[in-house]
N, C-alpha and C positions, 0 to 999 in steps of 0.2 A: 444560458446553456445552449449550445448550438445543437439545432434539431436533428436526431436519426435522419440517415439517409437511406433509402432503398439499395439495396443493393445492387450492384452492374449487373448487367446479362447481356447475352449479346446475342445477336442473327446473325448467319450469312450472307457475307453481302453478293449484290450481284456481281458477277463475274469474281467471284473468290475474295477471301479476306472476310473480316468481322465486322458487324455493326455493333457497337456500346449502346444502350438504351437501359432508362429507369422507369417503373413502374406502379406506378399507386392504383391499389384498386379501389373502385369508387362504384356511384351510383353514375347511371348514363343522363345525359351525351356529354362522352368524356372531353378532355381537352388536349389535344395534342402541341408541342411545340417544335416550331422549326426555329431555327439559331439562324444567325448569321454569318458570313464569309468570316474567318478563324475567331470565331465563336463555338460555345455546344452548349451540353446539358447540365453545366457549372456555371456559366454564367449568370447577372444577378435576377435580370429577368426568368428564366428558369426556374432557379432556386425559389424566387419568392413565389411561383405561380404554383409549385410545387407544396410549399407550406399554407397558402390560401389551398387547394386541393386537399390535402391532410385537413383542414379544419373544415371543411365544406363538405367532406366525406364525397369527392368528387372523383371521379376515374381521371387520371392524367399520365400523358408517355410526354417521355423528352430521351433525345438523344444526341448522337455526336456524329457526324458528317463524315465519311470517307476518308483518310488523310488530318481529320482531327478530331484532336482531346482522345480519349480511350479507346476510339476506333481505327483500325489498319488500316495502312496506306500512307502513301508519300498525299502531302496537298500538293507540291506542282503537278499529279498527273490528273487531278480533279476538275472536273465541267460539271456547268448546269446540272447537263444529262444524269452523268454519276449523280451527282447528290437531288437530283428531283428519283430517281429509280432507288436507294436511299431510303428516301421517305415512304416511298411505295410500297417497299420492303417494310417497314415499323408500321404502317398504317394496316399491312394485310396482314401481317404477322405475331405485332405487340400488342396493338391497339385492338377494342371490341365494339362493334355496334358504329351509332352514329357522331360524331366529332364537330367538336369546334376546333379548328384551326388556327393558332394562334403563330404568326410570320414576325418575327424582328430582322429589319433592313432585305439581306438577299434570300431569307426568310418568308417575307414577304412576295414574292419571286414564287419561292417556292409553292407557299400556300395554294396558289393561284393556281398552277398547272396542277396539284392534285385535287382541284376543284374541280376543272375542267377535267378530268381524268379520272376521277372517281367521287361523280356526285351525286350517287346513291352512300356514299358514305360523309363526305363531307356535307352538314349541312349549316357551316355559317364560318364566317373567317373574320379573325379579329387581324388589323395589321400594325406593328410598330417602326415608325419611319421605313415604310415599304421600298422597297429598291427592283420592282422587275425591269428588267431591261438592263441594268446597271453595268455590264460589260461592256455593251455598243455606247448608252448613252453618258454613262461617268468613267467609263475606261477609253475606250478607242475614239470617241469623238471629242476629247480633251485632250491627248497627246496630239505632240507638235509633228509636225512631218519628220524630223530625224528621229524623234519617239517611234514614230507607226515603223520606222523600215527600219531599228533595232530591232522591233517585235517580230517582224518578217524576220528578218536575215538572222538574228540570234536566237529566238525561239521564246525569252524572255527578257524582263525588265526586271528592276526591283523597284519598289514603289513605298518611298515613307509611309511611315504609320500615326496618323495622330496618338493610339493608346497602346502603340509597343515600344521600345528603343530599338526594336530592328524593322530594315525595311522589309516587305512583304512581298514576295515574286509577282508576276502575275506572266504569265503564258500566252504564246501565240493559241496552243490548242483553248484554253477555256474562253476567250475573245469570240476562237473563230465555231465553236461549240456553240457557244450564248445565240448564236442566230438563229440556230433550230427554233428557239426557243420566245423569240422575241414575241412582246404580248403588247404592247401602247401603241401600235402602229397601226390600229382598227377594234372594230369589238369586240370586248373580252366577253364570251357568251356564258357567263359564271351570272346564278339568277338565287342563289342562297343569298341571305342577310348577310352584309360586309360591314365592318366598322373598322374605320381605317383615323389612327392617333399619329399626328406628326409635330415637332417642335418645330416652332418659323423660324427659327436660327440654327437650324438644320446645316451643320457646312458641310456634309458628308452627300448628304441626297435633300436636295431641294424640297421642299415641303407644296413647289406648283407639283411633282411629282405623283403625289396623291391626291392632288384635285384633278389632274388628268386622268388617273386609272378610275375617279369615282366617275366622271365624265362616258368613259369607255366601257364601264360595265354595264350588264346588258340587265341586269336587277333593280329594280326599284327603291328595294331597302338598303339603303348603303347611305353612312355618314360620314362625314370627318369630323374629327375635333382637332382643331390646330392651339397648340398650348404655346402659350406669349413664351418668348422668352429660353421655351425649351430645345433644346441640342438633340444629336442624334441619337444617344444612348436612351434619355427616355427612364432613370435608373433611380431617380429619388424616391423618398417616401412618398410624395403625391404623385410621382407617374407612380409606382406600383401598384398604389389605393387603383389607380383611375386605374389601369389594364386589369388588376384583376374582377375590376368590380364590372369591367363589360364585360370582359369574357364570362364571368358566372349570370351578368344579368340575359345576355343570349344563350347561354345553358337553361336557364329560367324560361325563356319564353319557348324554346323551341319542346321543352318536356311538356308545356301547357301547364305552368306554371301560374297562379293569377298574378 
């Protein structure tokens, strides 16, 4: 029997339109998730971290990005910017108390900057195949020189999808957006506990990707676990054992949990 689901609510977002988000209330430090670039709060990672939260009696927000899943907006007029203010928006608004932030892919991205951004709130981030940077570094620095001056001159591209049958826009604006925001190009001064899960056959975002952000954060406690074998999604029964079981084991430690 497929489990209840909370029901949708939504915030306003910044600068007008709705944000989607669902809501379990739990005991604290909840766990928040960020999705990924056209991903949200249906996703399988979601869902199951959702149904670990229900049995764990755990507080957990998830929601839906700007332009997707249940929330307004077109996606071609989305940046970084939007969807990290987004997050800011569910963190100050849905979410209670202290968090563990849980990032999959440009998620991952995300976590980060509301780490840096509000780290009386955030205190520990879990990442799944982390993507920060991922505009400059697996968008614009991979296209060919007739690639970059279509982006110029037409404003966008469409870009196959491994897990859609349509291609997927990508835009001059969220490219030339993403640099506000760039974070691997010195130290990330994020000093909470990070645990960062990547598959080594990663063909989305390189898996040296998160050995360089664990390299550049400015925390001590930060680990990776790179799993043989695994791809970018991260979606089987033993990735979801493994993600859920860190993010509840850093919920554990950070309550003073023995």
């Amino acid at each position: 029997m497929r489990e209840a689901q909370e029901p949708i609510q939504f915030l306003g977002a910044p600068g007008g339109g709705r944000i989607a988000f669902r809501r379990i209330e739990g005991r604290p430090p909840g766990i928040l998730f960020c999705p990924g670039l056209h991903s949200g709060m249906e996703g399988t990672k979601a869902q199951a971290l959702a149904a670990h939260c229900r049995a764990a009696g755990r507080a957990y927000v998830r929601f839906d990005y700007t332009g997707h899943g249940a929330s307004s907006g077109r996606f071609e007029e989305g940046t970084v910017g939007q969807w990290l203010a987004d997050a800011l928006c569910v963190l100050g608004q849905a979410a209670e108390g202290p968090q563990v932030v849980v990032g999959s892919s440009m998620g991952g991205w995300i976590m980060l900057l509301l780490a840096l951004g509000r780290p009386e709130r955030v205190r520990g981030l879990v990442g799944v195949a982390a993507a920060p940077d991922f505009t400059e570094e697996l968008i614009w620095n991979q296209l060919s020189e007739a690639g970059r001056r279509q982006l110029m001159e037409e404003g966008s591209f469409l870009r196959p999808s491994r897990y859609d049958p349509q291609p997927h826009p990508i835009t001059r604006r969220l490219v030339e957006e993403g640099r506000r925001h760039l974070l691997l190009r010195g130290p990330i001064p994020v000093t909470c506990p990070v645990r960062l899960i990547h598959g080594d056959q990663d063909a989305d975002v390189p898996w040296e990707t998160s050995l360089r952000l664990l390299r550049r954060l400015a925390g001590g406690d930060v680990t990776l676990t790179l799993v043989k074998g695994g791809g970018h999604r991260l979606s089987g029964a033993a990735d979801i054992e493994r993600l859920a079981g860190t993010a509840e084991a850093l919920c554990l430690r950070l309550a003073g949990a023995p």
